[in-house]
C-alpha positions in Angstrom: -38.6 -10.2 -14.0 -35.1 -9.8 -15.7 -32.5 -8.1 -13.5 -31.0 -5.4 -15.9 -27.2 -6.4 -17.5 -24.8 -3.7 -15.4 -23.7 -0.7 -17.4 -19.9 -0.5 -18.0 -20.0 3.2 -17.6 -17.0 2.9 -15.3 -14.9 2.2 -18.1 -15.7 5.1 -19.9 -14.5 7.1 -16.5 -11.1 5.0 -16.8 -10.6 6.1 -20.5 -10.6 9.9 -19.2 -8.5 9.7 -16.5 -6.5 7.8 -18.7 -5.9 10.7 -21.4 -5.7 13.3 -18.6 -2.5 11.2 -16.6 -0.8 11.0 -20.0 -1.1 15.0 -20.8 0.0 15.4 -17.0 3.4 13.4 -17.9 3.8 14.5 -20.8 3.4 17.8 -20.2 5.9 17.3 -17.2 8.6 15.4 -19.5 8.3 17.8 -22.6 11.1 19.7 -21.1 13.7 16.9 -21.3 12.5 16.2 -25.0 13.8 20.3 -25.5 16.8 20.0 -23.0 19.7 19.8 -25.5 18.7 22.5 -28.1 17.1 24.9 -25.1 20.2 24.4 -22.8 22.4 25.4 -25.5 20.0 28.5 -26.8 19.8 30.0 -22.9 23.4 28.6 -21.5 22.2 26.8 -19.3 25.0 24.1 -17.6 24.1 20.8 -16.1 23.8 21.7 -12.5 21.4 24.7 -13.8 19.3 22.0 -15.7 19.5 20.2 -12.8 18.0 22.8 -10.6 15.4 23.6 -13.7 14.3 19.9 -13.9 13.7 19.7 -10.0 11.9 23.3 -10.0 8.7 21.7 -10.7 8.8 18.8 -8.1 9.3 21.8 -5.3 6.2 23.1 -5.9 3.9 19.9 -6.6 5.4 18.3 -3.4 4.7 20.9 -1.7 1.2 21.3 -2.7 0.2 17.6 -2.6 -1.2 18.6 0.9 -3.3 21.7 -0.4 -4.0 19.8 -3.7 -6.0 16.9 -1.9 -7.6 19.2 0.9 -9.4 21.0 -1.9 -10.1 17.9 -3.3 -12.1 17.0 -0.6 -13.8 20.4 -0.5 -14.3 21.2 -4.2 -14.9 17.8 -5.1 -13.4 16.0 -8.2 -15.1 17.1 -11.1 -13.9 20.7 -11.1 -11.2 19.7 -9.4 -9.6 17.8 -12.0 -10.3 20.2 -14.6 -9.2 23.4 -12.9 -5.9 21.3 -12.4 -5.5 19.9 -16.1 -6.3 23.3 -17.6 -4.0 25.3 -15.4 -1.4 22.4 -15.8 -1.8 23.1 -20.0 -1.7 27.2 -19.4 1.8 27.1 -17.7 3.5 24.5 -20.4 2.3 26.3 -23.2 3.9 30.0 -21.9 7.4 27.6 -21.9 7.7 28.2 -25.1 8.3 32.0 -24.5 10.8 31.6 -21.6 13.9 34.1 -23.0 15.8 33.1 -19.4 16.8 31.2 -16.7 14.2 32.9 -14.2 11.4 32.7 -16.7 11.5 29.1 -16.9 12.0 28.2 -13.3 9.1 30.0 -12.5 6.8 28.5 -15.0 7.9 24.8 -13.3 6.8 26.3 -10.3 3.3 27.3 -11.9 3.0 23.4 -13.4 4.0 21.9 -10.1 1.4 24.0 -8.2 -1.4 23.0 -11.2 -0.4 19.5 -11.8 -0.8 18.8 -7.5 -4.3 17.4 -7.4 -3.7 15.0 -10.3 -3.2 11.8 -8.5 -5.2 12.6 -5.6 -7.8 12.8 -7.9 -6.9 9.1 -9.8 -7.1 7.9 -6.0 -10.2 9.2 -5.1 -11.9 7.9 -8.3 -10.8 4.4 -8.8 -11.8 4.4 -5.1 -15.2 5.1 -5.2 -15.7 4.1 -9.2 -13.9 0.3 -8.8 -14.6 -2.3 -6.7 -11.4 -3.6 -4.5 -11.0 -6.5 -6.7 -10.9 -4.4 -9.9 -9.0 -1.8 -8.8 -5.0 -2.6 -9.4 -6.2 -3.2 -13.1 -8.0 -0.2 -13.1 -4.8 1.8 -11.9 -2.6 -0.6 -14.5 -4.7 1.5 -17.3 -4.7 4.9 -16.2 -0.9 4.2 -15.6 -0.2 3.6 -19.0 -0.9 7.4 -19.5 2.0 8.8 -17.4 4.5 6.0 -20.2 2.3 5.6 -23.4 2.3 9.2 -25.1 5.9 9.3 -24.4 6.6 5.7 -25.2 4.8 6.4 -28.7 4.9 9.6 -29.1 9.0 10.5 -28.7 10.4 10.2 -31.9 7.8 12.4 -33.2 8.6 14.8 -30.5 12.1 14.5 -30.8 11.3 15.1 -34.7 9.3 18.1 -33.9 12.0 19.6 -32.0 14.8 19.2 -34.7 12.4 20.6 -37.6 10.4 22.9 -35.6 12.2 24.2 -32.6 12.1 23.8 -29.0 9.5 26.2 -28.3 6.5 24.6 -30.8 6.6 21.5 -28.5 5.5 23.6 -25.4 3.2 25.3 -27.0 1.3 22.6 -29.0 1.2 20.4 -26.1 -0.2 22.9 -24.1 -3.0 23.6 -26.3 -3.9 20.5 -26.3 -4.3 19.9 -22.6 -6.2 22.6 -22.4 -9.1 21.7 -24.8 -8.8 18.7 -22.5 -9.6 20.2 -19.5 -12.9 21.9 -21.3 -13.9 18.1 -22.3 -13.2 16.7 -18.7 -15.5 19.3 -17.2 -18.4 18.4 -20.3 -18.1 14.8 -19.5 -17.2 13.8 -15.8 -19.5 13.0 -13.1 -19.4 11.1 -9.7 -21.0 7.6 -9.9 -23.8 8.6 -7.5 -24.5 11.5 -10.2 -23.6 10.5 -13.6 -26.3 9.7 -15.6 -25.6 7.1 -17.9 -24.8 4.7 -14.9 -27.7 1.6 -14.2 -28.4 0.6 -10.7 -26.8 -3.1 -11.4 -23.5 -1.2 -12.0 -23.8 0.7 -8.8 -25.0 -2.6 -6.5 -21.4 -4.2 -8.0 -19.1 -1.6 -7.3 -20.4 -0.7 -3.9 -20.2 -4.5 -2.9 -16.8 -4.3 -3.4 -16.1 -1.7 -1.2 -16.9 1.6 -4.2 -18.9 4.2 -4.3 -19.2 5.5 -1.0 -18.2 9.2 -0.4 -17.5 10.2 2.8 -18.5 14.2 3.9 -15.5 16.7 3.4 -13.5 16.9 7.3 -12.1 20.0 8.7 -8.1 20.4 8.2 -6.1 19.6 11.3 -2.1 18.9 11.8 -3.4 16.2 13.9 -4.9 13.9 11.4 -2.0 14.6 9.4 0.5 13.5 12.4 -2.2 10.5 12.6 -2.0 9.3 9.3 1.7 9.5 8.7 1.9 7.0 11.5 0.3 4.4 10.2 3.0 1.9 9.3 0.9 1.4 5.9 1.3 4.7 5.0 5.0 5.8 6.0 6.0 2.3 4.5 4.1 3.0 1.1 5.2 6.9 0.5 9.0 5.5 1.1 8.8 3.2 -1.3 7.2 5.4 -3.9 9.9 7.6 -3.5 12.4 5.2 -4.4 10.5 4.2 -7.3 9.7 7.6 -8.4 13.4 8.2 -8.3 14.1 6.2 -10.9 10.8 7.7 -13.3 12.6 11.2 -12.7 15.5 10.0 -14.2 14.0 8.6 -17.1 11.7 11.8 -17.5 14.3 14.1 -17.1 18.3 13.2 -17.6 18.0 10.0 -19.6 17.4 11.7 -23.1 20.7 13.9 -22.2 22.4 11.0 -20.6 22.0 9.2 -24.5 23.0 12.0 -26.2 25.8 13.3 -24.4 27.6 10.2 -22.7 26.6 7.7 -24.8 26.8 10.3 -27.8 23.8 9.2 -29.8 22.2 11.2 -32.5 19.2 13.3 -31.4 16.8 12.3 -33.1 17.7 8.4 -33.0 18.1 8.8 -28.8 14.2 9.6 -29.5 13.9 5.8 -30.8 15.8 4.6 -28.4 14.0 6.3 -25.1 10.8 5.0 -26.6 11.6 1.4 -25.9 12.0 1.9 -21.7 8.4 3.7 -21.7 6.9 0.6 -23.7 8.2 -1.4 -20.9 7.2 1.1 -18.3 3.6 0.3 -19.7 4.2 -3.3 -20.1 5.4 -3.8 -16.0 1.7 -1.3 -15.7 -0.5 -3.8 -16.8 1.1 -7.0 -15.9 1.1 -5.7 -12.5 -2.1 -4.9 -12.1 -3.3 -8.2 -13.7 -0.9 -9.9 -10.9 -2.3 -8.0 -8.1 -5.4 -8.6 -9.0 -4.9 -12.3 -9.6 -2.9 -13.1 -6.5 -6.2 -11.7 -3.8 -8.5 -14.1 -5.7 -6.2 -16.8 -5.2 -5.0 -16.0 -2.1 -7.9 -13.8 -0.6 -4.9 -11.7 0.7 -4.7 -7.8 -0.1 -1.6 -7.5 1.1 0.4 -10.3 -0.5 -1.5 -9.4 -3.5 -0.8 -5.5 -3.6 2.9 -6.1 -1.9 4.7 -9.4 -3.8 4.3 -7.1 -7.5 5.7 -4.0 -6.1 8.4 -5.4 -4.5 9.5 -7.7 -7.2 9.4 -4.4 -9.6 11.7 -2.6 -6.9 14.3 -5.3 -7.2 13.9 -4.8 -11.3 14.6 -1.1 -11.3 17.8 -1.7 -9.3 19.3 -3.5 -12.5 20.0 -0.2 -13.1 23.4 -0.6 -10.8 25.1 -2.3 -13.7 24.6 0.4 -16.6 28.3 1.9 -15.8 29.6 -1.1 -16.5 27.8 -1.9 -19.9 29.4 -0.2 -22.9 27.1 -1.6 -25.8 24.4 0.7 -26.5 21.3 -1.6 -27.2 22.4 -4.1 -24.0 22.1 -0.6 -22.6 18.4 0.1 -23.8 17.7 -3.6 -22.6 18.7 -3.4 -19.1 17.0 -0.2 -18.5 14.1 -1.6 -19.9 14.1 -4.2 -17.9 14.3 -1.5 -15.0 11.6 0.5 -16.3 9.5 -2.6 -16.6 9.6 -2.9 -13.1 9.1 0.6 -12.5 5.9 0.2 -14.4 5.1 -2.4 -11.6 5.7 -0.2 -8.7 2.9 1.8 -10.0 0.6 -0.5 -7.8 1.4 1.4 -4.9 -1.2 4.2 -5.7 -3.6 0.8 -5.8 -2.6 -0.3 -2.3 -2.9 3.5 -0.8 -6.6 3.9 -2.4 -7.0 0.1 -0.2 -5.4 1.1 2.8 -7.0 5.1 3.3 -9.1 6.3 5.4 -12.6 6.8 3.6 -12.8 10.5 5.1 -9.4 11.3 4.5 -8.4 9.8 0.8 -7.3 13.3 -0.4 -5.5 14.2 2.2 -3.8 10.4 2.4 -3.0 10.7 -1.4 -1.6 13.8 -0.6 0.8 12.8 1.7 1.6 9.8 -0.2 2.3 11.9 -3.3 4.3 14.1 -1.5 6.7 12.0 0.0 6.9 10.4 -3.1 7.6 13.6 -5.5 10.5 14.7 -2.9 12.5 12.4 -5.1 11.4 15.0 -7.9 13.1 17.6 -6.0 16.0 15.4 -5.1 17.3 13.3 -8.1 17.5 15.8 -11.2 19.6 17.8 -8.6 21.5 15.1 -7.2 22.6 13.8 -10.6 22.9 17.3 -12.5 25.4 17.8 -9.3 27.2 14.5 -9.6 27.2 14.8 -13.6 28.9 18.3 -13.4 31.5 17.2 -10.9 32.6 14.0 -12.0 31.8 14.4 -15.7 29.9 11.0 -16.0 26.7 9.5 -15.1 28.1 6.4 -13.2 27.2 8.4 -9.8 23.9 8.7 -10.6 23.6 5.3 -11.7 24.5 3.6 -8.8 22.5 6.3 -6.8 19.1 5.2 -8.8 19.9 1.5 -8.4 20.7 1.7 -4.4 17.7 3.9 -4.0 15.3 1.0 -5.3 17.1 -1.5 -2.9 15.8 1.0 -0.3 12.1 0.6 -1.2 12.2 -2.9 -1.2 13.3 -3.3 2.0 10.4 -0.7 3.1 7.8 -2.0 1.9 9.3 -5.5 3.6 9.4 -4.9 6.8 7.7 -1.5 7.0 4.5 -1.9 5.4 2.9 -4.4 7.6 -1.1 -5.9 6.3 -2.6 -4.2 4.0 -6.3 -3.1 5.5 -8.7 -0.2 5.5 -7.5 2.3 8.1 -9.5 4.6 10.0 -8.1 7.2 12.3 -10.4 6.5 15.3 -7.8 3.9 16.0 -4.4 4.5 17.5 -1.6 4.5 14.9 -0.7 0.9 14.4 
């Protein structure tokens, strides 16, 4: 008897998640796309936008903890699609915001929505992909928080000029939330979707997939418990130096082309392209690394550690922007930067490796909140710095030194990369 060819149908899954993590940065980085023309509609200064900017990050760090706990209870299915359509509502109403107040509280309302995103990414590539497929795996749905805004920004940036500020908010929340109505229709778990063989079960449980573990009771403890673990501290402070330098691009970098280096608006579109096409570039090659260096090494943690840490060191290129006046060496430095960013994107990878089977929401939502505190803290630090010097060079060298710090964390800090389980003490 034949064995039956495994189905692929875990490709399919990737695809989704794929189009729902682009809709969840996009519908976070709209705002920058509108900054110029909204700021000067609502008066809004540079420390306001600052504050503006960060107003979502205080509310999506804050609910990373509650975002993955009802992850484990409600499961990811609905889930995911009570998040993306929520997410979709709140960008949408941006486009009546008449004030200040109006559109603070709306970020609020995305960062709450938009919490259980990543958990959710974590949880699936860790029970849909084996180990060995996985940084690839994450290298694709990556491409989703860079590629619509990589491709789509000049037309953005030309809807915005010919249509105002407010059609961009709107359209693109329509559009998530038909999404959210199709990720409901189509997802399942692997030990429930249908379309799924038993060959392509047998491969992605031998590499370590498929299990799910039985929702756990809350407690501060396993918390306490988890954030010991040198894997995990290490790992959420390096993502938040990484993530520093994504907030930047997401949010001031538009503005810092269009007002410091006094490029045309809809040309800066053009030219803010070009770092997410990198961004998705440093994505894949870094998951193709990863993956490459455990088969030839049969090491997770050189493997998942040596990429991230090289991309680090990339993003801190950024140190020499203030000292660069030609506009397109400009673009190619920061793309260089944003290549490794792209990279860094392997840490999500190395925290679905390293958590607990029983605890992968909660994990991923303590990782992802450490790691969105840098949404809180950069578009405030530089919206500060910009206002009171009048330049970007302080928030330059800020973004560059912070990546010098993540490197060094996930150095010494980080220690081997293994499956943890809290029945140990912390290591």
């Amino acid at each position: 008897m034949i064995a039956s060819r495994a189905t692929k149908v875990r490709f399919t899954i990737l695809a989704l998640v794929t189009g729902a993590t682009m809709l969840n940065y996009l519908d976070r980085a709209v705002m920058s796309v509108a900054a110029k023309p909204m700021t000067e509609e609502l008066g809004i200064s540079p420390a306001m936008l600052g504050l503006i900017f960060s107003a979502f990050s205080w509310t999506y760090a804050a609910s990373q903890i509650p975002g993955g706990l009802l992850l484990d209870r409600l499961g990811t299915r609905l889930t995911y699609a009570l998040s993306l359509t929520f997410w979709s509502a709140f960008t949408l109403l941006h486009g009546f915001a008449n004030n200040i107040g109006t559109l603070i509280a709306l970020r609020f309302g995305l960062g709450v929505a938009e919490a259980p995103c990543y958990p959710c990414n974590s949880r699936i590539l860790a029970s849909w992909f084996p180990q060995t497929e996985r940084a690839r795996a994450t290298g694709v749905y990556s491409i989703g928080q860079y590629f619509g805004l990589a491709f789509m920004s000049p037309i953005l940036f030309w809807i915005v000029a010919n249509w105002g500020w407010r059609s961009l908010f709107v359209l693109v929340g329509a559009i998530g939330i038909a999404y959210g109505l199709f990720w409901y229709a189509i997802y399942r778990d692997p030990t429930h979707a249908r379309r799924i063989n038993e060959a392509e079960r047998a491969h992605i449980a031998a590499g370590g997939g498929l299990e799910t573990k039985a929702a756990i009771r809350f407690s501060w403890s396993d918390m306490g418990r988890l954030f010991a673990k040198r894997q995990i501290l290490g790992a959420s402070i390096g993502q938040f130096c990484s993530n520093s330098a994504l907030v930047f691009l997401i949010t001031w970098f538009p503005t810092y082309l269009a007002t410091e280096r006094h490029m045309d608006f809809v040309k800066s579109g053009f030219f803010v392209a070009l770092p997410y096409i990198t961004a998705s570039a440093g994505v894949l090659l870094g998951g193709v690394v990863s993956d490459w260096l455990i088969r030839r090494t049969g090491s997770p943690t050189i493997g998942r550690k040596a990429p991230i840490v090289a991309g680090l060191l990339l993003i801190s290129t950024i140190l020499s922007l203030s000292f660069i006046e030609d506009n397109t060496l400009l673009i190619l430095v920061m793309s260089v930067a944003t290549f490794g960013q792209g990279i860094c994107n392997l840490g999500w990878t190395l925290i679905s490796d390293v958590a607990p089977k029983t605890h992968i929401g909660l994990t991923s939502g303590i990782f992802n909140l450490c790691a969105n505190i840098a949404g809180i803290v950069t578009p405030i630090v530089i919206g500060v710095v910009v206002q009171a010097s009048g330049s970007f060079h302080g928030a330059l060298f800020y973004i560059g030194a912070v990546a010098l710090v993540g490197a060094a964390s996930y150095i010494f800090i980080i220690g081997p990369v293994e499956r943890l389980t809290l029945d140990e003490q912390p290591a």
